[in-house]
N, C-alpha and C positions, 0 to 999 in steps of 0.2 A: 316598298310601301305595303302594308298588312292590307288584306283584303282585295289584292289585285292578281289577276291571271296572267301567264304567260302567253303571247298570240305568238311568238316566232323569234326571229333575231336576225338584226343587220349590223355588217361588220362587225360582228362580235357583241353586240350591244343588244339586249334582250328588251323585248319589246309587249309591255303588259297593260294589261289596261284596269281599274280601280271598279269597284261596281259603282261608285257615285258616276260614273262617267254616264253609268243608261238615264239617268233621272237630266244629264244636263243634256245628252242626245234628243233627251224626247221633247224635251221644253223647248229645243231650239227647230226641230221637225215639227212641234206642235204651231208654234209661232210665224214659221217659215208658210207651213199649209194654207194658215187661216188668217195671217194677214197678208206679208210681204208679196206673197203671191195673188192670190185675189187685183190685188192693187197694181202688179205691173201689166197685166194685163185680162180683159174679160173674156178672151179667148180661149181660158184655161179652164178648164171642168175640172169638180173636186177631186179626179181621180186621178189629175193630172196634177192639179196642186200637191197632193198627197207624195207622189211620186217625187215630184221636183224638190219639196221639203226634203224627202230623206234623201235624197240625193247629195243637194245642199251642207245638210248636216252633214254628212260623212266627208265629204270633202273638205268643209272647215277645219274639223278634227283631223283630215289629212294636212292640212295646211297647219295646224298648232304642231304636230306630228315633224314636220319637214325643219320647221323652227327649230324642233329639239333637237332635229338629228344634226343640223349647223350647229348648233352651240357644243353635242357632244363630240362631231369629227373634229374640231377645232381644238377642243379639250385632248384630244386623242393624240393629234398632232405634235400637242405642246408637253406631250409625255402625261397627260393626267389620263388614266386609267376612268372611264365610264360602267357601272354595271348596266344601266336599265334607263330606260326611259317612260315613264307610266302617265295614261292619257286619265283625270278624273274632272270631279266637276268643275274645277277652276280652270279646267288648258293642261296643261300637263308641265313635269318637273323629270330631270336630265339628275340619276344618280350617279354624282360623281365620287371616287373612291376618296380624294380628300382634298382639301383647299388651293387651288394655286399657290406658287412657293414666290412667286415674282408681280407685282403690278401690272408688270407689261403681258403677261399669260392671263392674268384678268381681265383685264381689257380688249384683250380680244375675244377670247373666251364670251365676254358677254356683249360686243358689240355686234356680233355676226348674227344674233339672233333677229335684234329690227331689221337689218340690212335685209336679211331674209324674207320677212315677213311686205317689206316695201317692194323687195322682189317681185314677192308672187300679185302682190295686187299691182303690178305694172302690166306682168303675163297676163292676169286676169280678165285687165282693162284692154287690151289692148286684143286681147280673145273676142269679147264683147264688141269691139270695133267691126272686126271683119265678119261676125254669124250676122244674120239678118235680122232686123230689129223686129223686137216682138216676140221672138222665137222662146221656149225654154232652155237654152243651152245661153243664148244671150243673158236672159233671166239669171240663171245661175254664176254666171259669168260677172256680170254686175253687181250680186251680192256677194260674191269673194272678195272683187274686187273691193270693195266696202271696208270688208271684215277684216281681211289681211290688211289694210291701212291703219284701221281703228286697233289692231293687236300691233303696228309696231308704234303707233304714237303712245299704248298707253307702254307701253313697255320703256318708252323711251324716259318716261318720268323718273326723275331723281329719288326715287324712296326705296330702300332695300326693300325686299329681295328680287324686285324686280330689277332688269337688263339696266335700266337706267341708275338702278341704285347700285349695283356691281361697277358701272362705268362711275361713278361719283367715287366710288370707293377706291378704284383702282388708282381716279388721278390721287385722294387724299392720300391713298397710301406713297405714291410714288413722291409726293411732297415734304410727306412726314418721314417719310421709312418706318414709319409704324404703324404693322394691318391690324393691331386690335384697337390702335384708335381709330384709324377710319372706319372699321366696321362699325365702332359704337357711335360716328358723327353721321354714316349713311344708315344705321338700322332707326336716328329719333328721327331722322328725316322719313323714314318708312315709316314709320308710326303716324307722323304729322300727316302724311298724304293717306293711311289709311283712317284714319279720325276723319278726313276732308270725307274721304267716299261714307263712312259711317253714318255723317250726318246728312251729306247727299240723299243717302238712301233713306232714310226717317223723314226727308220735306216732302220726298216721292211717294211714298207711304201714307201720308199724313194729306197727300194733294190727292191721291185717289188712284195714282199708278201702285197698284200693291206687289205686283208680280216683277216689275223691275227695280222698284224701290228696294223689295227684301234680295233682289240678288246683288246690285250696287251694295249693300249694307255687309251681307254674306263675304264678297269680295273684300268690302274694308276689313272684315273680320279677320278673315286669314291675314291677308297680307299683315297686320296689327301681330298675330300671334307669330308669327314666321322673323318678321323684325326681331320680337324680342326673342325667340329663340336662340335667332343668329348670335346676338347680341350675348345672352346666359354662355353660347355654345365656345364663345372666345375669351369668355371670362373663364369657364372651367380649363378651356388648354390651356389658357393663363398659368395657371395654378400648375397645372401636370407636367409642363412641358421644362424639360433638365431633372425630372425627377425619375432616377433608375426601376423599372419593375423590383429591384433587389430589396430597396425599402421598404415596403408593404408587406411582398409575398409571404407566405407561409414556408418558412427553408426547413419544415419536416412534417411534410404531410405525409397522414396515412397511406398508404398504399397496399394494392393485392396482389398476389400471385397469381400466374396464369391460370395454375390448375385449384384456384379458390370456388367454391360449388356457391351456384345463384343461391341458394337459399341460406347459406352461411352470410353471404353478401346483404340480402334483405334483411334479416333478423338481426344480426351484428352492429351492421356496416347504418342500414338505413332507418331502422326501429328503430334501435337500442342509441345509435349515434347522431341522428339525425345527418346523414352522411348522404348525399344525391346522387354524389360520381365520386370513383376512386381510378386514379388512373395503376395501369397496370405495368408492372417491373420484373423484366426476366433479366435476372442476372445484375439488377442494379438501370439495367438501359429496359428506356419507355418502349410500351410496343403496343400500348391503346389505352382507354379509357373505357369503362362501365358507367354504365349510370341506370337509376330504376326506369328511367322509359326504355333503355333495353332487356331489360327485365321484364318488363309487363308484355311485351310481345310474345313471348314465352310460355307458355301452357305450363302453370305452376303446379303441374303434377309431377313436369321435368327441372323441374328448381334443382332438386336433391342430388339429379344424376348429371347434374351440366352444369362443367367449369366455366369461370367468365370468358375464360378465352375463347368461348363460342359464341358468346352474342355480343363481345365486345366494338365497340368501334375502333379500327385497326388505324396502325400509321398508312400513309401521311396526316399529320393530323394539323389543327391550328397550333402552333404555339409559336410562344415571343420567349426571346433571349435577356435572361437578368440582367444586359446593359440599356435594353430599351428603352424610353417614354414612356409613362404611365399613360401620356394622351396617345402612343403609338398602340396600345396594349388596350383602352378603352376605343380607339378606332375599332380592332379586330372584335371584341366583345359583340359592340354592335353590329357590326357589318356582320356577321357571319349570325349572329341571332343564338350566342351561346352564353352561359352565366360563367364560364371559370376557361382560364387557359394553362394546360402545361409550362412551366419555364423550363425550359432544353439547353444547356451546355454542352458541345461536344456527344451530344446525342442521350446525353445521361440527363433524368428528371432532378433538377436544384432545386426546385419549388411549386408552391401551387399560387395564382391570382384568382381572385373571384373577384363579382363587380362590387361586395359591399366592401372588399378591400378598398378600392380605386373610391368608393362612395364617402368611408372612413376617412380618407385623407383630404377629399373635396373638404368634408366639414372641419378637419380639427388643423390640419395641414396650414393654412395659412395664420390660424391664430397662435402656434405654437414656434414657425416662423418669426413673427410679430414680437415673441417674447422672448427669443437669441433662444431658443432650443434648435441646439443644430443637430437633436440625434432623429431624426424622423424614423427611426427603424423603432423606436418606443409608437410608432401607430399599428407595427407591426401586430398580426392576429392572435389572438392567446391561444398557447397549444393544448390539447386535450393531453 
């Protein structure tokens, strides 16, 4: 997610947090200081309340935290690859590398997250049992115990992309044997439950609660835009998936030589061509990619005197093989946060993808289908 830090990593799973996260930390530290506490007991001086709030807060966000980290060991387990897991102002969200391949890996996958969350408000409550009543650790204790109830019942609800709409999806799928209809029968269900909190939040607004009304409404918000995401995101693998990278790419792109000087690169390659990256060819086999952001690192008085092979970006590199998925090859795009990938046969450069290729065929690709054009290689890029 853009805009988020790295704080560490467990099991391999990197662990960041979004800057929207301090605005939802503080509302709930702010909230916690000046009412819940107040109210469970008069014993507690501001400086106390103060404390207990952020205490409070960090903890919740450890309990959203704990949530994620069961849904991503589980994913782990069942061979699905997690990159990250990032806390912001909605709870937080478990990057996983790509969809479960099975209903029954979905289903667990997403059931373990209330299971968890009912978990810890059992530990919480049953914490609150044994401290002494009144205390601040009781206090604190009791409002986990609360919150973690209330994050798995809402989770539990049937509307994607919540845990509830994952389990609705999983049984549809395992019904139908087919996951882009259940996604699209659990993402209008996601939409109908985020429309409910939508208008929830406009009577609360309208009644004189402003501060929970706009974040109940905030919530319907996403969750509404996340639905239909999902939804768009299975319609385009729709489209991609049995389609070879061979059909789109470019099977004669430009390329440079090692010993080609940056300033021949910029002037040529980037002015003259509108050219961003060329990857680089010794001897026929790939051995990196240039592009002008490593160029502009470069103190352009030594453009003249330095081959790309000096500020290139070296192999290992990203690339997909001409027999893959366009939707395997728009995975990699994204996930790695690059516009163009190598295609690599046998170690030797066959071609070049960019994402307006993959974009190109989204649009013309299914109507050309539609009208018994079996040559999809006519979407192919026009060569310079």
């Amino acid at each position: 997610m853009q805009g988020s830090v790295k704080l560490g990593s467990i099991a391999g799973i990197d662990l960041r947090i979004h800057y929207t996260w301090l605005f939802a930390f503080f509302l709930i530290a702010l909230s916690l200081a000046l009412g819940y506490f107040p109210s469970s007991s008069s014993e507690f001086g501001v400086g106390t309340q103060w404390i207990l709030g952020i205490v409070a807060a960090m903890l919740l966000f450890g309990s959203v935290l704990v949530h994620e980290l069961a849904h991503s060991l589980v994913a782990g387990a069942r061979g699905l690859r997690v990159n990250s897991i990032t806390l912001f102002i909605f709870g937080g969200v478990s990057s996983i590398a790509k969809e479960p391949t099975s209903s029954n890996d979905e289903f667990l996958v997403a059931v373990v997250g209330p299971l968890t969350s009912f978990g810890l408000a059992a530990i919480f409550w049953l914490l609150g049992q044994v401290v002494p009543s009144g205390s601040g650790i009781g206090a604190i204790a009791g409002y986990l115990a609360f919150a973690n109830l209330l994050l798995g019942l809402f989770n539990i609800v049937p509307g994607f992309p919540l845990d509830g709409g994952r389990v609705l999806r999983s049984i549809i799928w395992a019904a139908t044997g087919n996951m882009s209809r259940a996604t699209r029968v659990a993402s209008y269900i996601g939409q109908a439950v985020a429309f409910v909190l939508i208008g929830w939040g406009i009577v609360n607004v309208l009644s004189g609660n402003f501060v929970g009304g706009l974040w109940i409404a905030l919530i319907g918000w996403f969750l509404n835009n996340s639905a239909e995401g999902a939804r768009q995101q299975v319609s385009v693998q729709s489209i991609l998936d049995g389609v070879p990278v061979s059909s789109v790419m470019d099977v004669s792109p430009e390329a440079a030589r090692p010993e080609l000087l940056v300033r021949e690169f910029m002037l040529e390659h980037v002015l003259r061509r509108g050219q961003r990256t060329l990857p680089v060819l010794d001897d026929g086999r790939l051995i990196g990619l240039v592009s002008i952001t490593d160029a502009k690192h470069l103190d352009q008085d030594a453009w003249a005197a330095t081959p790309v092979s000096d500020i290139m970006s070296r192999m290992p590199l990203k690339t997909v093989g001409p027999d893959a998925d366009l939707s395997t090859a728009l995975r990699l795009l994204v996930e790695n946060d690059v516009h163009q990938l190598p295609v690599v046969q046998n170690g030797r450069l066959v071609g070049m993808l960019n994402r307006a290729d993959i974009m190109r065929y989204i649009q013309l690709g299914p109507e050309l289908r539609s009208r018994g054009n079996s040559g999809a290689r006519a979407l192919a890029p026009a060569r310079v």
